[in-house]
C-alpha positions in Angstrom: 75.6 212.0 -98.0 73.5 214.6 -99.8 70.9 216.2 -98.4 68.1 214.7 -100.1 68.9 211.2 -99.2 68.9 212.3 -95.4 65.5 214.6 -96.2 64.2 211.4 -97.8 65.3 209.0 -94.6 63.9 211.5 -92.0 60.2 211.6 -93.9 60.4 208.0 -93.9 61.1 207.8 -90.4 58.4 210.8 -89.3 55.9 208.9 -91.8 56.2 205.4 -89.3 55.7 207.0 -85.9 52.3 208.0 -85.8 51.9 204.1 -87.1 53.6 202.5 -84.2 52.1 204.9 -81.8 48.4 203.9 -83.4 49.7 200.2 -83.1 51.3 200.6 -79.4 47.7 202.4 -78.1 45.5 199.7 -79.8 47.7 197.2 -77.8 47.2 199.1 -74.9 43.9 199.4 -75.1 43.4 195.7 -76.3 45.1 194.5 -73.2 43.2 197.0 -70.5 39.9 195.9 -72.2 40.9 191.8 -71.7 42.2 192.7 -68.3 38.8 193.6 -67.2 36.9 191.8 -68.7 38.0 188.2 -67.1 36.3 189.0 -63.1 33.9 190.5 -64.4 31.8 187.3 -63.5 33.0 186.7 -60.2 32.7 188.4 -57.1 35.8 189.6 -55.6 37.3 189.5 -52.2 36.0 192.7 -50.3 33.3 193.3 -52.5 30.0 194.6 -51.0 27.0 192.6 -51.4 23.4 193.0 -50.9 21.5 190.6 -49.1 17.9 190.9 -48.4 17.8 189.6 -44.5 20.6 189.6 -42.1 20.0 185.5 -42.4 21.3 185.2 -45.8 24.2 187.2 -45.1 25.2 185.1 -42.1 24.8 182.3 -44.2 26.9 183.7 -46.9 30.2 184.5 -45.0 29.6 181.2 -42.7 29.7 179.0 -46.2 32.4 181.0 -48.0 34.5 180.5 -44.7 33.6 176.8 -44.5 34.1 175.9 -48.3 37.8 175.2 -49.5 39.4 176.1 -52.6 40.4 173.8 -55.1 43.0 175.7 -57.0 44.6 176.9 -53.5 44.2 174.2 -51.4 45.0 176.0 -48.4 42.6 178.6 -48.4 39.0 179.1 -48.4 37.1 181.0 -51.2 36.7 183.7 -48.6 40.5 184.2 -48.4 41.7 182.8 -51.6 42.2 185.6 -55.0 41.9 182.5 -57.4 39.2 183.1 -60.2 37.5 179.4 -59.6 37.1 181.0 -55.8 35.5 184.0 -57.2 33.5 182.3 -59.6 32.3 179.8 -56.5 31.8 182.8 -54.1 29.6 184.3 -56.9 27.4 180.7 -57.3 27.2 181.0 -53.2 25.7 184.7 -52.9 22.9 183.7 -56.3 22.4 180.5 -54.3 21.6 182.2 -51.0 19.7 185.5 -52.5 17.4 182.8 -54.6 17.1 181.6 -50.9 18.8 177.7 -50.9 19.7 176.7 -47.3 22.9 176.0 -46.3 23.1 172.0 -46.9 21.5 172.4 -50.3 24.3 174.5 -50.8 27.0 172.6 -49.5 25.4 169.9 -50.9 25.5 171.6 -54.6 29.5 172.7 -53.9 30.1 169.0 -53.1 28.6 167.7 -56.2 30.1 169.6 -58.5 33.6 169.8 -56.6 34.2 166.5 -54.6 34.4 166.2 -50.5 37.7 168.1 -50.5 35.4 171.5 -51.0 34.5 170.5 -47.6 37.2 171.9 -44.7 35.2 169.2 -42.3 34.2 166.5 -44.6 31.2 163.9 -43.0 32.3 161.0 -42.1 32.0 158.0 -44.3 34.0 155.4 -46.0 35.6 157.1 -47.9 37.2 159.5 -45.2 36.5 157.3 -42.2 40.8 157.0 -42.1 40.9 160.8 -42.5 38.4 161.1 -39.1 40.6 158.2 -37.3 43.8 158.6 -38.0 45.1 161.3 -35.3 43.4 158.8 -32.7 45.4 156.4 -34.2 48.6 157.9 -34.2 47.9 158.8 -30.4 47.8 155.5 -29.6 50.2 154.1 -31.5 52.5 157.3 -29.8 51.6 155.6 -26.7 52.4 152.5 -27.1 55.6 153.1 -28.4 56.3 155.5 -25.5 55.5 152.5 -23.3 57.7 150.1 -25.0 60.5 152.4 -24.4 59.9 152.7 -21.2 59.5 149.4 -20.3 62.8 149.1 -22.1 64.6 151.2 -20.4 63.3 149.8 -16.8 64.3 146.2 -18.1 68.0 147.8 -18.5 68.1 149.4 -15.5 67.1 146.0 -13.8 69.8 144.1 -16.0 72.5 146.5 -14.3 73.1 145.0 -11.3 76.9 144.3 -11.4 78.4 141.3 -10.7 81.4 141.2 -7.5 84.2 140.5 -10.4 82.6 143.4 -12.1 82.6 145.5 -8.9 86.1 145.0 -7.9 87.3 145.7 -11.7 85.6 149.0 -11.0 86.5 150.3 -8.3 90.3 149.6 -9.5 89.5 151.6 -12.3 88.0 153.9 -10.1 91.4 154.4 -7.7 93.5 154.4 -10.6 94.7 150.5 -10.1 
């Protein structure tokens, strides 16, 4: 190869990387600047607040401890990192700094999100089973318990050997 052609190559190679490195840095900062961006409406685990009495804050943690959510399931918005629980937690604090009490906040969450927002849902209709069912399951526990017992005491009474039966055991006993 002569010289020029590998003169030529390397000016063609110098002349992309301050492209790619413009193109890798606007990625970069495309990316940082979404990333962001997305909380920036929600209020985030940890986060300070201000409240204006000690009331409202009380009020605060005791809903976003009582109010599950509905992307985790498991957790409540105080716990959970999803951005539906920060977006909730963020409606809770303007709700209680505009200074709605505690039902009409609950009361707001369960409109907009269904009963299952609730960790103790009221009782009604719709969840009456929900309320009943470990009573239910106790005494159907029970009963069963007692049918096996009275099973077993029926066996025991059924036992009783006859004299045939006796004498064929205690051969087998000796060795007969």
């Amino acid at each position: 190869m002569s010289v020029r052609l590998v003169a030529a190559r390397e000016a063609r190679r110098g002349g992309d990387a301050p492209r790619r490195l413009h193109a890798l840095l606007l990625a970069f900062f495309l990316l940082a600047g979404a990333a962001l961006a997305a909380p920036a409406g929600a209020v985030s685990i940890g986060q300070p607040l201000d409240f204006e009495t000690e009331e409202q804050e009380e009020q605060y943690y005791t809903l976003v401890r009582q109010l599950r959510c509905t992307v985790c399931q498991t957790e409540t918005i105080y716990e959970s990192p999803a951005e539906l629980a920060g977006d909730m937690r963020r409606r809770v604090y303007e709700m209680t700094v505009d200074g709605y009490s505690k039902d009409e906040i609950v009361e707001f969450m369960t409109a907009r999100y269904g009963d299952y927002v609730r960790y103790n849902p009221p009782l009604q209709m719709n969840t009456a089973l929900l309320w009943v069912s470990p009573f239910l399951l106790l005494v159907i526990g029970g009963v069963a318990w007692l049918q096996v017992i009275r099973h077993r005491q029926q066996k025991a009474a059924q036992a009783d050997l006859s004299e045939s039966e006796r004498r064929a055991l205690e051969r087998f006993r000796r060795g007969d």
